[in-house]
C-alpha positions as MATLAB code, in Angstrom:
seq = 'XXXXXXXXXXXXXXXXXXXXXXXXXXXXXXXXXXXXXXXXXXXXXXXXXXXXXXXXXXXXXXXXXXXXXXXXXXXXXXXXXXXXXXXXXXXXXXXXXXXXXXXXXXXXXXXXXXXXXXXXXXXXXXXXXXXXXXXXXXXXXXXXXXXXXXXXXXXXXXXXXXXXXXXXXXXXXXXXXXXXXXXXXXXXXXXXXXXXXXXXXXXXXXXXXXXXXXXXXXXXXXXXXXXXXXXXXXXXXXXXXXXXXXXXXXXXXXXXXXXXXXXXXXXXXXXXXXXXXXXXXXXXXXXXXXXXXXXXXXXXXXXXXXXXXXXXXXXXXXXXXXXXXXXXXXXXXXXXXXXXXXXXXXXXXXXXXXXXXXXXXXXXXXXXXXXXXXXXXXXXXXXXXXXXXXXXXXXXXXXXXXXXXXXXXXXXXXXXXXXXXXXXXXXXXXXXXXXXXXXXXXXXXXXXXXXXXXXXXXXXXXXXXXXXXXXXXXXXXXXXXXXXXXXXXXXXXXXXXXXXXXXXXXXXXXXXXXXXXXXXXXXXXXXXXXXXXXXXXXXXXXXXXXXXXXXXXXXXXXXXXXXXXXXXXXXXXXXXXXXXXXXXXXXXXXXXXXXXXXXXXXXXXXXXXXXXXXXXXXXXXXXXXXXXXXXXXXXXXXXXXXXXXXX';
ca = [
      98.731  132.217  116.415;
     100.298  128.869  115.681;
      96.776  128.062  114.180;
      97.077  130.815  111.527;
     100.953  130.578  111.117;
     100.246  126.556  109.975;
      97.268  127.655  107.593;
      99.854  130.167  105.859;
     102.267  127.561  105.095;
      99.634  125.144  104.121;
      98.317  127.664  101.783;
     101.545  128.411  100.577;
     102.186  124.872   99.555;
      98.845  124.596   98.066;
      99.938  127.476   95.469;
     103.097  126.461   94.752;
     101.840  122.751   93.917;
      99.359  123.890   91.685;
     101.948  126.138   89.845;
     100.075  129.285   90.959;
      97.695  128.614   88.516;
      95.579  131.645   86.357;
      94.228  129.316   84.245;
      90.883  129.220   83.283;
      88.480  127.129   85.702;
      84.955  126.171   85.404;
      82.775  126.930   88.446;
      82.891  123.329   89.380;
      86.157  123.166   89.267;
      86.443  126.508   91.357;
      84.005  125.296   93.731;
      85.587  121.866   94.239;
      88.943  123.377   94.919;
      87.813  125.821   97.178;
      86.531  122.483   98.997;
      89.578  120.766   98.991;
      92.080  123.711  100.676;
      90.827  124.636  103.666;
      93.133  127.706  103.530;
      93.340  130.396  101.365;
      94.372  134.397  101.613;
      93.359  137.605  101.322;
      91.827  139.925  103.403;
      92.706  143.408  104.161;
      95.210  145.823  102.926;
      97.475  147.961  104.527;
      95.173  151.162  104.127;
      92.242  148.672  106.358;
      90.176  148.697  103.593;
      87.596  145.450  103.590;
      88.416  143.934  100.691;
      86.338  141.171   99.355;
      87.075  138.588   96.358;
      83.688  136.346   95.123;
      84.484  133.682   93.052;
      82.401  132.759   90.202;
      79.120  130.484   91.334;
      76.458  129.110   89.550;
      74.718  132.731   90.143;
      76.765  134.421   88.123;
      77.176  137.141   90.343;
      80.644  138.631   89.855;
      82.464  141.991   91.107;
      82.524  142.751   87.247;
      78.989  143.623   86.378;
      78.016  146.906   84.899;
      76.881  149.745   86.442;
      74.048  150.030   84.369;
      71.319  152.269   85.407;
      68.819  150.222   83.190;
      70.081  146.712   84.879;
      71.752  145.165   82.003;
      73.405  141.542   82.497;
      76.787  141.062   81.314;
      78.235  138.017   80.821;
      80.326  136.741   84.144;
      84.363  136.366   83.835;
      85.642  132.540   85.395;
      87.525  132.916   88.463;
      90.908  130.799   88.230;
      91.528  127.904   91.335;
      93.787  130.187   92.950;
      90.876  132.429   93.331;
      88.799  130.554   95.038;
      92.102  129.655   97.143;
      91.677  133.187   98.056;
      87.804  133.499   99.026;
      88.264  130.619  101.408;
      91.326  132.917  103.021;
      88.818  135.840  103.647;
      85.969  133.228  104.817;
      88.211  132.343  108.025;
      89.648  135.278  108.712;
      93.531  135.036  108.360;
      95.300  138.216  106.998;
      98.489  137.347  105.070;
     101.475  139.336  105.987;
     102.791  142.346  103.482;
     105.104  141.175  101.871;
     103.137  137.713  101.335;
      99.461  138.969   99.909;
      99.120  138.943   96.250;
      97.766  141.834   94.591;
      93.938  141.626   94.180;
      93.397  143.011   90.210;
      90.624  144.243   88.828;
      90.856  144.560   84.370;
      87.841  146.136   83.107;
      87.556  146.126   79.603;
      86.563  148.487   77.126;
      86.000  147.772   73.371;
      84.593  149.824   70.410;
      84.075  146.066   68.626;
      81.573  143.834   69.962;
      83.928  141.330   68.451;
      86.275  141.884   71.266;
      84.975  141.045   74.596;
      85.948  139.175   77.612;
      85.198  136.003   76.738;
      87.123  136.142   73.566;
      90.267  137.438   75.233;
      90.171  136.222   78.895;
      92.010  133.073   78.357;
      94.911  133.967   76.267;
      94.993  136.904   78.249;
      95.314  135.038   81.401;
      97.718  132.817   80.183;
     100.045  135.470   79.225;
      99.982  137.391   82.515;
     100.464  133.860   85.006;
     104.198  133.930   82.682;
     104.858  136.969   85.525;
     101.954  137.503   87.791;
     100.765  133.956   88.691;
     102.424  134.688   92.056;
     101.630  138.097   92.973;
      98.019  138.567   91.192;
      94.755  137.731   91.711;
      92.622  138.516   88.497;
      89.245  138.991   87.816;
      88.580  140.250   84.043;
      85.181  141.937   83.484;
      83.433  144.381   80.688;
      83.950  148.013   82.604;
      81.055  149.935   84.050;
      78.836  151.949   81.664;
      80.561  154.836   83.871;
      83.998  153.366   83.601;
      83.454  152.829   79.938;
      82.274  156.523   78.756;
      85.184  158.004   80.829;
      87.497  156.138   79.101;
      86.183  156.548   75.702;
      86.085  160.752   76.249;
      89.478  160.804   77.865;
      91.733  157.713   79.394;
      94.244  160.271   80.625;
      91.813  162.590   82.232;
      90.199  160.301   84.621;
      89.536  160.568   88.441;
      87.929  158.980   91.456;
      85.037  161.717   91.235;
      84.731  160.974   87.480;
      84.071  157.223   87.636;
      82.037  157.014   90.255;
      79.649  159.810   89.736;
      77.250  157.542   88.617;
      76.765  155.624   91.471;
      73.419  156.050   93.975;
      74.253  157.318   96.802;
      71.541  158.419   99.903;
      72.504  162.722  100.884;
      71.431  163.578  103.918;
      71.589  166.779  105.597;
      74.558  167.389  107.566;
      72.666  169.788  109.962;
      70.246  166.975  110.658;
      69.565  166.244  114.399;
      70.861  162.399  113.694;
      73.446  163.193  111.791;
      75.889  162.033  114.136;
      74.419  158.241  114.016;
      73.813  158.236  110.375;
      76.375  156.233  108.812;
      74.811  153.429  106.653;
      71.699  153.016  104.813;
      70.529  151.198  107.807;
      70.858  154.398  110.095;
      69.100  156.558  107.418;
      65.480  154.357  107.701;
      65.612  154.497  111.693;
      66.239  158.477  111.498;
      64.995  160.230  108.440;
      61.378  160.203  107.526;
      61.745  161.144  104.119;
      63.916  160.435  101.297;
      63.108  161.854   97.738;
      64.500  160.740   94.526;
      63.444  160.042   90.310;
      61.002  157.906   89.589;
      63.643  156.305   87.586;
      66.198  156.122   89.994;
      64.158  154.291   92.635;
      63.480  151.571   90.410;
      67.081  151.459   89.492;
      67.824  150.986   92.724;
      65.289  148.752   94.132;
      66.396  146.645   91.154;
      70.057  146.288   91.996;
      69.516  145.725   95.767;
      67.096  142.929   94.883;
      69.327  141.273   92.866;
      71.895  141.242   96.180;
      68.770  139.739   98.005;
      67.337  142.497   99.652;
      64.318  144.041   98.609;
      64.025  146.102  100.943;
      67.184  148.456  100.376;
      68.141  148.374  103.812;
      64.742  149.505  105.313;
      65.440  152.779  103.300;
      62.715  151.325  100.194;
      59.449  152.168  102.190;
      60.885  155.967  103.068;
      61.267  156.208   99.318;
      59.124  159.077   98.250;
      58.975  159.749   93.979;
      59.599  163.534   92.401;
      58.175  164.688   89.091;
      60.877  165.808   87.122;
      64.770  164.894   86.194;
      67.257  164.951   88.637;
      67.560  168.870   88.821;
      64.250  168.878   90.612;
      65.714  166.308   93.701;
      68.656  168.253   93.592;
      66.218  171.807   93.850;
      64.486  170.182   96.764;
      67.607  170.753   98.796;
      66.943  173.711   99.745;
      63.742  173.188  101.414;
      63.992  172.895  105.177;
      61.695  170.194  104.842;
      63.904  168.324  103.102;
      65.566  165.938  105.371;
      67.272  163.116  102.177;
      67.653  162.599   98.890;
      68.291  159.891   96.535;
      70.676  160.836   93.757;
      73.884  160.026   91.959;
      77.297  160.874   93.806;
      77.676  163.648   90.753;
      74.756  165.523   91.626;
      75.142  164.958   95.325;
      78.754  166.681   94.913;
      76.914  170.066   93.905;
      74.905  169.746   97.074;
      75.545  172.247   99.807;
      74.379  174.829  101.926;
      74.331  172.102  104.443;
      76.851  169.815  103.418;
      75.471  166.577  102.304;
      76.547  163.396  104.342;
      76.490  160.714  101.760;
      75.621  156.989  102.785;
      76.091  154.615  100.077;
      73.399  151.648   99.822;
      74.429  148.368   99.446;
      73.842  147.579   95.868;
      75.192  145.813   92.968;
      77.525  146.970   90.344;
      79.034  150.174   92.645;
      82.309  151.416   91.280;
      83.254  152.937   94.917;
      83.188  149.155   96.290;
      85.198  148.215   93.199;
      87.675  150.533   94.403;
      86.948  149.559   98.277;
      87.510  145.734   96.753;
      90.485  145.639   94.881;
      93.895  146.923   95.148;
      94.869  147.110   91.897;
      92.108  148.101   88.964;
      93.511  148.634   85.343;
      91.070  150.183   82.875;
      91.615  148.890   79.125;
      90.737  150.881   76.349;
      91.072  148.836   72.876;
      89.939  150.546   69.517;
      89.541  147.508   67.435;
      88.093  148.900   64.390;
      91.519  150.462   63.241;
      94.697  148.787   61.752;
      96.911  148.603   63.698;
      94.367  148.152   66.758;
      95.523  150.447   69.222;
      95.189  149.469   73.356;
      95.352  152.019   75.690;
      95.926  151.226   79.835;
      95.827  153.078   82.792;
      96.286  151.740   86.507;
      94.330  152.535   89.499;
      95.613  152.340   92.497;
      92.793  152.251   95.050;
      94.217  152.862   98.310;
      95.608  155.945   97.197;
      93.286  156.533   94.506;
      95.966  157.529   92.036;
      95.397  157.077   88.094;
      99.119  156.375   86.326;
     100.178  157.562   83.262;
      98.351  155.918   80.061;
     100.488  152.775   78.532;
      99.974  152.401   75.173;
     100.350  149.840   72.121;
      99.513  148.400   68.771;
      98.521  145.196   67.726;
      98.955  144.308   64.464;
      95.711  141.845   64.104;
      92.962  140.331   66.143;
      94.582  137.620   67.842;
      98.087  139.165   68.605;
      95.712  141.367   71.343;
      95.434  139.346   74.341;
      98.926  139.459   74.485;
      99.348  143.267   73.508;
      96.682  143.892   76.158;
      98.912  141.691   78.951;
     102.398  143.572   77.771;
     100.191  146.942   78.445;
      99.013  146.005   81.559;
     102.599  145.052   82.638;
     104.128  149.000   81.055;
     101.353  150.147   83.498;
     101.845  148.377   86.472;
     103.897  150.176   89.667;
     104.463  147.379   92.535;
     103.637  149.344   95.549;
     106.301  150.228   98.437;
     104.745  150.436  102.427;
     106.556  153.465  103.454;
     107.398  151.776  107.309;
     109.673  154.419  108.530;
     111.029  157.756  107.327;
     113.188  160.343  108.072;
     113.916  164.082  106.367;
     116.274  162.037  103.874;
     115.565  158.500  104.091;
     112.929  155.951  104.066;
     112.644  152.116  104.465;
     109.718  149.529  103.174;
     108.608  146.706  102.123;
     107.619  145.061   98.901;
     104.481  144.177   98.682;
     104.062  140.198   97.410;
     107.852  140.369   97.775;
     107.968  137.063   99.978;
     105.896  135.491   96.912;
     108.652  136.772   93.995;
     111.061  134.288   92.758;
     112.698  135.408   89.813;
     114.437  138.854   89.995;
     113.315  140.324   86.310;
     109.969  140.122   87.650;
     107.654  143.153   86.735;
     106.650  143.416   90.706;
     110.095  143.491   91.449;
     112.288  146.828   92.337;
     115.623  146.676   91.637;
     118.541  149.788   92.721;
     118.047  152.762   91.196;
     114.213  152.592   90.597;
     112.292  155.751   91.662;
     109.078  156.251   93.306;
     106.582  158.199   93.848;
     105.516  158.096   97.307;
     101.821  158.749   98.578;
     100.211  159.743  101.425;
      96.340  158.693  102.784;
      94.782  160.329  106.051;
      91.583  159.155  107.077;
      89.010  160.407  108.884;
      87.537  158.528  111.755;
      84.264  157.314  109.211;
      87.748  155.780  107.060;
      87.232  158.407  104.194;
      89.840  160.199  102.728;
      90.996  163.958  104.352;
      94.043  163.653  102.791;
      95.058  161.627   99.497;
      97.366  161.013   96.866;
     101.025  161.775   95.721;
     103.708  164.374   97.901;
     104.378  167.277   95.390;
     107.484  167.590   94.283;
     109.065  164.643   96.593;
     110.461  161.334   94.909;
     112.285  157.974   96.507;
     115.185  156.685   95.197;
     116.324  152.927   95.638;
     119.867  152.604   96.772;
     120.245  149.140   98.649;
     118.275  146.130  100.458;
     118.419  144.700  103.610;
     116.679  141.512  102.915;
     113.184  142.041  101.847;
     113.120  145.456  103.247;
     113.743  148.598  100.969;
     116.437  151.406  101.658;
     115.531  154.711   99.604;
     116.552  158.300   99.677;
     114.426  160.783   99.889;
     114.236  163.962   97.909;
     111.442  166.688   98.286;
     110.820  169.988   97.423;
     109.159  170.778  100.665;
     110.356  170.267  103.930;
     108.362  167.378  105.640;
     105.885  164.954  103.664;
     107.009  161.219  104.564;
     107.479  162.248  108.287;
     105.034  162.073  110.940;
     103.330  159.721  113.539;
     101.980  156.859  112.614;
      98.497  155.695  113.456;
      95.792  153.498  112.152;
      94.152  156.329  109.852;
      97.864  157.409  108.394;
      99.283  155.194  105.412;
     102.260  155.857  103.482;
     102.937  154.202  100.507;
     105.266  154.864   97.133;
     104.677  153.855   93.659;
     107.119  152.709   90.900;
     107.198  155.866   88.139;
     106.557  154.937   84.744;
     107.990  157.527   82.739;
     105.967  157.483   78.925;
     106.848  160.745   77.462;
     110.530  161.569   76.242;
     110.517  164.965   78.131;
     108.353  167.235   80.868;
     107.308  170.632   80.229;
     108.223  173.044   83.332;
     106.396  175.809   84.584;
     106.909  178.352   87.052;
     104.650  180.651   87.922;
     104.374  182.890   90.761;
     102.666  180.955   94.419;
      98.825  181.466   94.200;
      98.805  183.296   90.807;
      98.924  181.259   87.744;
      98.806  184.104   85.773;
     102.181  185.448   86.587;
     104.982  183.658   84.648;
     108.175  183.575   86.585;
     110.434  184.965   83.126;
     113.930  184.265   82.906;
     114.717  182.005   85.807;
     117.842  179.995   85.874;
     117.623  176.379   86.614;
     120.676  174.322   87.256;
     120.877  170.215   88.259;
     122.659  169.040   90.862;
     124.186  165.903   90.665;
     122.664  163.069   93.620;
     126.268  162.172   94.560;
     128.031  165.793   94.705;
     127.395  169.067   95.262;
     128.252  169.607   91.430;
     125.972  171.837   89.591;
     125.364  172.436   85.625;
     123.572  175.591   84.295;
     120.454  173.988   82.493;
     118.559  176.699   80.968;
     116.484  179.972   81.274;
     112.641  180.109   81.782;
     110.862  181.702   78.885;
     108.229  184.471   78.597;
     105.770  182.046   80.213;
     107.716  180.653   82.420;
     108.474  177.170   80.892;
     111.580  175.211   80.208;
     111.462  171.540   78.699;
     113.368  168.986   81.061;
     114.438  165.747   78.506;
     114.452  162.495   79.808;
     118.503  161.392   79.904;
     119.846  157.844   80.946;
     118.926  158.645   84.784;
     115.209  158.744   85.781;
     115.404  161.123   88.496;
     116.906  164.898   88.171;
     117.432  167.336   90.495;
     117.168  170.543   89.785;
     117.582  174.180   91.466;
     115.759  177.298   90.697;
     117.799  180.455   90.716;
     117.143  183.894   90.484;
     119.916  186.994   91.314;
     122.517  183.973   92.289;
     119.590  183.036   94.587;
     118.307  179.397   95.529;
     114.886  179.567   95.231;
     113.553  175.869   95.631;
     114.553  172.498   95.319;
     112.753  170.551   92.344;
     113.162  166.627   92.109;
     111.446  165.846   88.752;
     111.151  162.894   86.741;
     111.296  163.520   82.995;
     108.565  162.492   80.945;
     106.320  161.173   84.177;
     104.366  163.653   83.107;
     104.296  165.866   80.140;
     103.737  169.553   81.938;
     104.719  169.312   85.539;
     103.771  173.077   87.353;
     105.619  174.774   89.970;
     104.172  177.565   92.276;
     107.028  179.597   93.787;
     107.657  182.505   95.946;
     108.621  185.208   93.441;
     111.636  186.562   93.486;
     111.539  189.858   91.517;
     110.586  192.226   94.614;
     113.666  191.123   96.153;
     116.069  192.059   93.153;
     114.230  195.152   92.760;
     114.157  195.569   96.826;
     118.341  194.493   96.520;
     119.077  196.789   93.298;
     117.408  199.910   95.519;
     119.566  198.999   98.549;
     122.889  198.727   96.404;
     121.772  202.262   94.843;
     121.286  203.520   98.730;
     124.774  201.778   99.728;
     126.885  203.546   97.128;
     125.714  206.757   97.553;
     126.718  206.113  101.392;
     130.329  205.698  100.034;
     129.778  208.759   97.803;
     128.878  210.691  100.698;
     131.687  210.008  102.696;
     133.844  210.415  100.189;
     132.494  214.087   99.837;
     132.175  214.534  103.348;
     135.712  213.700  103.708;
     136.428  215.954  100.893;
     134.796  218.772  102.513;
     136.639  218.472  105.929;
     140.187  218.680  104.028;
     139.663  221.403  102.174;
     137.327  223.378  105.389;
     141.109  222.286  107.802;
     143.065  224.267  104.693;
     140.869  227.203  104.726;
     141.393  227.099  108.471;
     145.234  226.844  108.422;
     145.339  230.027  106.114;
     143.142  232.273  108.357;
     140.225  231.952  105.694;
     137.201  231.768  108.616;
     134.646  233.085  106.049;
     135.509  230.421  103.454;
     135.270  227.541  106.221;
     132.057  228.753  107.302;
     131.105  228.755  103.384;
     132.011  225.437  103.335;
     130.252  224.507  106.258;
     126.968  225.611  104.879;
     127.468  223.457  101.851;
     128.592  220.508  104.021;
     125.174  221.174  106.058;
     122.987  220.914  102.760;
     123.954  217.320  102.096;
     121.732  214.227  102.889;
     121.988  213.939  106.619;
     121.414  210.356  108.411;
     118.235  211.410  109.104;
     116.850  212.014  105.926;
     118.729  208.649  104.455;
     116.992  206.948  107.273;
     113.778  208.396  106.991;
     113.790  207.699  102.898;
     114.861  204.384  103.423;
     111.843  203.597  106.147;
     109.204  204.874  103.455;
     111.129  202.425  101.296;
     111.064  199.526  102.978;
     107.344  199.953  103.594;
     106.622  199.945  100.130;
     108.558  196.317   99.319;
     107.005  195.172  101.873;
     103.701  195.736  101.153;
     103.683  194.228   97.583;
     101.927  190.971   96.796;
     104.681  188.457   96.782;
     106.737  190.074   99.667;
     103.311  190.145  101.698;
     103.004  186.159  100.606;
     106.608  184.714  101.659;
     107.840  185.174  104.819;
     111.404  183.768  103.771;
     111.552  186.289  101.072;
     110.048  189.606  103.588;
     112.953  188.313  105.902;
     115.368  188.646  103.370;
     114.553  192.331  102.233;
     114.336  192.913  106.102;
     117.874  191.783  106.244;
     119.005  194.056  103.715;
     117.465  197.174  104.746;
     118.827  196.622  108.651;
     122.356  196.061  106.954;
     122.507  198.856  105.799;
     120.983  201.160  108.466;
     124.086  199.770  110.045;
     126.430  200.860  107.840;
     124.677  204.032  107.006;
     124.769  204.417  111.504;
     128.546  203.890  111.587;
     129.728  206.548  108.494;
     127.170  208.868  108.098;
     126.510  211.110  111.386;
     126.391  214.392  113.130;
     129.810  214.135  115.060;
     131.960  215.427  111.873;
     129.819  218.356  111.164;
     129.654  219.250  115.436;
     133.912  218.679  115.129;
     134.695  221.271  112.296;
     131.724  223.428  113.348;
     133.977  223.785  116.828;
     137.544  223.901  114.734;
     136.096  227.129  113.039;
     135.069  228.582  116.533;
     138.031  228.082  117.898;
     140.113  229.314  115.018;
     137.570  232.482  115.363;
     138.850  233.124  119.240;
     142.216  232.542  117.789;
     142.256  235.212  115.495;
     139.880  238.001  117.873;
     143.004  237.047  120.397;
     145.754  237.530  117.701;
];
């Protein structure tokens, strides 16, 4: 321990004496001062995920290459000193603490000039970003996977972990195969499976791209390799043959595999997005359309642990060189220093910064500062370490209120009860993002839980102010259920939904984090319509016993003046009004009814509340409407009947 806590410090020093350098280096100059500092950082993350970051060597082999299905070269990015710093950190093992490990970055470019590549912006980009990140990053540049790249060109805002990495190899096997339980890396797959089909082109592809990591033999798996005529359809039709024990195809296809479920292995090649994502902790995707003036740069940030695309930074640059530095000021709009969630309660959280140990000047972009919000995340692995559950808590925001030296103290507002809380264990990780709100206002819809289709019309929405239980009336849902939230001089609203003078749910929401943010609620209209019936029910309850009242005045007077035949008139009429019974049998048939109706049948909270209702007033119904005043005046009239046969 005392070992490891000198090499820290050493390394430390080493950084800070050579200015944290992200200067370009040549791969002499990398190797030689990977020679000279015996220590260097980075090794896992806090979500365990083996991270890895090569330096450039004489074999050009970098992180950065395409994925390129026809095993295209691309020219190799220069790692800076501080890089190799870092390799010789993983080579012996030390993991830095939190709040000390830089961020390893990933930029992958992509350019519609050829003009503009990474060689011709890497330096001046790299000398703009060490002004704020020379601390907390460690960059490697590179062109972005043929995958990466088409993504980004069809839609930078629509991208997800499924979408750029569908083109990456992986080996399906059968999840109702007798070894399925050992079969967990390509390894496994050529001691147990026989058999594994695949194209004729995708075979070479592969056998290509493991060669070129030094092993020809794909893990074993090359000799099982067995060729199919046809296009990938046909390896994907072979599924369904029992025979059929693997296949060799891209993650796409092998996501439309089932009927068994496919176990997917991933082989250990070259150029893999998925070990991009497994390498990295930070991968921003840069879109630049040269060939237009202004040239326009688009960026969007990965974050891998949680595999989370931000919202898409964007800006002009006025000519060809101002765009290294348009690029860097891109990157930094896009950029969200990450928060380890370390404890949390219903309404408050604490964690820590991470690189926060390494920050020195407090207008850095990877600082937080009070009153940021954030978005916090959630990751649950399986035992394999691959994702169950992943990504952002709906509805559910952190806000910054103090510090307690390098930890952070945050509120915590959700919609939903629950989220942050829960034991923690090696597969859990909770983490929370800095929100980077781009649009000047979010769209709001509500729509009835589980049915999109139902708008929720005319519902009132009111904020409530963070420090008070103040409220102001913000507007009315319209005919499809939207309402547009502005952004104001506070990030973070939070609003109510009302319905009938009703709280329906809570909804934190950050204006213009996203342009249409959707809300699936328990409707509310059964239990207006269920709460107009029972006010209907209640005042004919008073009406009755006003009548009934009525009736026993005026059946006492016809008494008092000897008219018997009157009272008993009277009596009969009495007798034909709605009796407790009947109220109480109507109202059962009622109830029933609500009950059984879609939304009612769907929400518990709301089925309690018509319950509620409906026993109220049985109640009340109980305690004014009953037999004992028609069995009192029928015995008034029989006694004023002996009366009289006396008389």
């Amino acid at each position: 321990m005392r070992w490891n806590l000198l090499i820290i410090v050493f390394s430390i020093t080493v950084w800070n004496n050579s200015g944290w350098s992200m200067q370009v280096a040549t791969p002499a100059e990398a190797e030689s001062a990977a020679t000279v500092s015996t220590t260097a950082s980075q090794s896992t993350d806090a979500a365990g995920v083996a991270s890895e970051s090569a330096t450039a060597q004489s074999s050009g082999e970098t992180a950065s290459e395409s994925n390129d299905p026809a095993g295209e070269t691309e020219t190799p990015s220069v790692a800076p000193i501080s890089q190799a710093v870092d390799d010789d950190f993983e080579t012996i093992g030390v993991e830095l603490p939190w709040d000390y490990s830089p961020y390893r970055v990933l930029i992958w470019l992509v350019s519609d000039n050829p003009d503009v590549t990474v060689s011709s912006i890497e330096q001046p980009l790299r000398k703009f970003l060490d002004r704020d990140y020379a601390a907390v990053w460690r960059v490697r540049i590179a062109e972005a996977p043929r995958a990466v790249a088409t993504a980004a060109q069809r839609n930078m805002g629509g991208m997800d972990y499924d979408v750029i990495t569908a083109a990456d190899p992986v080996l399906a096997v059968k999840r109702d195969h007798k070894d399925a339980v050992r079969l967990r890396i390509p390894e496994n797959v050529a001691q147990y499976v026989t058999k594994v089909y695949g194209t004729a082109g995708r075979i070479e592809e592969v056998k290509k791209r493991a060669a070129e990591k030094g092993d020809k033999t794909v893990s074993g798996v090359g000799k099982l390799l067995e060729v199919v005529e046809g296009d990938a359809m046909a390896v994907r039709d072979l599924w369904a043959d029992e025979k059929t024990e693997a296949v060799l195809v891209s993650r796409g296809i092998a996501s439309m595999l089932d009927n068994p479920e496919a176990k997917l292995i991933l082989p250990d090649l070259t150029n893999l997005v998925s070990r991009a994502v497994e390498k990295y902790d930070k991968i921003f995707i840069v879109r630049v359309q040269a060939d237009q003036v202004p040239a326009r740069i688009e960026v969007v940030e990965l974050d891998t642990l949680m595999r989370h695309f931000g919202p898409v930074a964007k800006m002009q640059a006025e000519d060809r060189w101002a765009l290294p530095e348009a690029i860097g000021r891109t990157l930094t709009l896009a950029f969200a220093p990450v928060v380890r969630i370390d404890n949390a309660g219903q309404k408050k959280a604490t964690g820590l910064l991470r690189a926060g140990g390494l920050i020195v000047d407090k207008d850095s972009p990877a600082d937080l500062k009070v009153g940021d919000v954030l978005e916090p995340m959630t990751r649950k692995n399986d035992r394999n370490g691959k994702p169950i559950i992943i990504g952002p808590i709906d509805w559910a925001f952190l806000h910054v209120t103090h510090f307690e030296g390098r930890n952070v103290k945050m509120d915590f507002y959700a919609g939903r009860v629950g989220g942050l809380q829960g034991r923690k264990n090696k597969r859990t990780f909770r983490t929370a993002l800095r929100v980077r709100p781009f649009y000047e206002a979010s769209t709001l819809r509500l729509h009835l839980q589980r049915d999109p289709s139902t708008p929720m019309i005319g519902y009132e929405l009111y904020e409530r102010e963070l420090d008070s239980p103040a409220m102001t009336f913000i507007g009315r849902t319209d005919w499809d259920g939207r309402l547009r939230i502005t952004l104001t001089k506070d990030l973070f609203r939070l609003l109510y939904v009302k319905n009938g003078g009703a709280v329906l749910a809570r909804l934190p929401i950050v204006p213009g984090l996203h342009e249409h943010d959707v809300a699936d609620l328990s409707g509310d209209d059964t239990r207006l319509q269920a709460e107009a019936y029972i006010r209907g029910v209640q005042n004919s309850i008073i009406d009755l016993v006003a009548v009934r009242e009525l009736f026993r005045a005026r059946i006492h007077l016809r008494i008092e003046r000897g008219e018997i035949e009157k009272a008993e008139a009277l009596m009969v009429a009495l007798k034909e009004r709605p009796s407790n019974e009947q109220l109480a049998n109507e109202m059962g048939k009622k109830q029933t009814d609500f009950i059984n109706l879609p939304d009612l049948a769907r929400s518990a909270n709301q089925r309690a509340k018509v319950d509620e209702m409906f026993r109220t007033t049985r109640e009340l119904l109980t305690s004014h409407i009953n037999d004992k005043l028609v069995r009192d005046l029928a015995a008034d009239i029989d006694a004023a009947k002996k009366s009289n046969k006396k008389d």
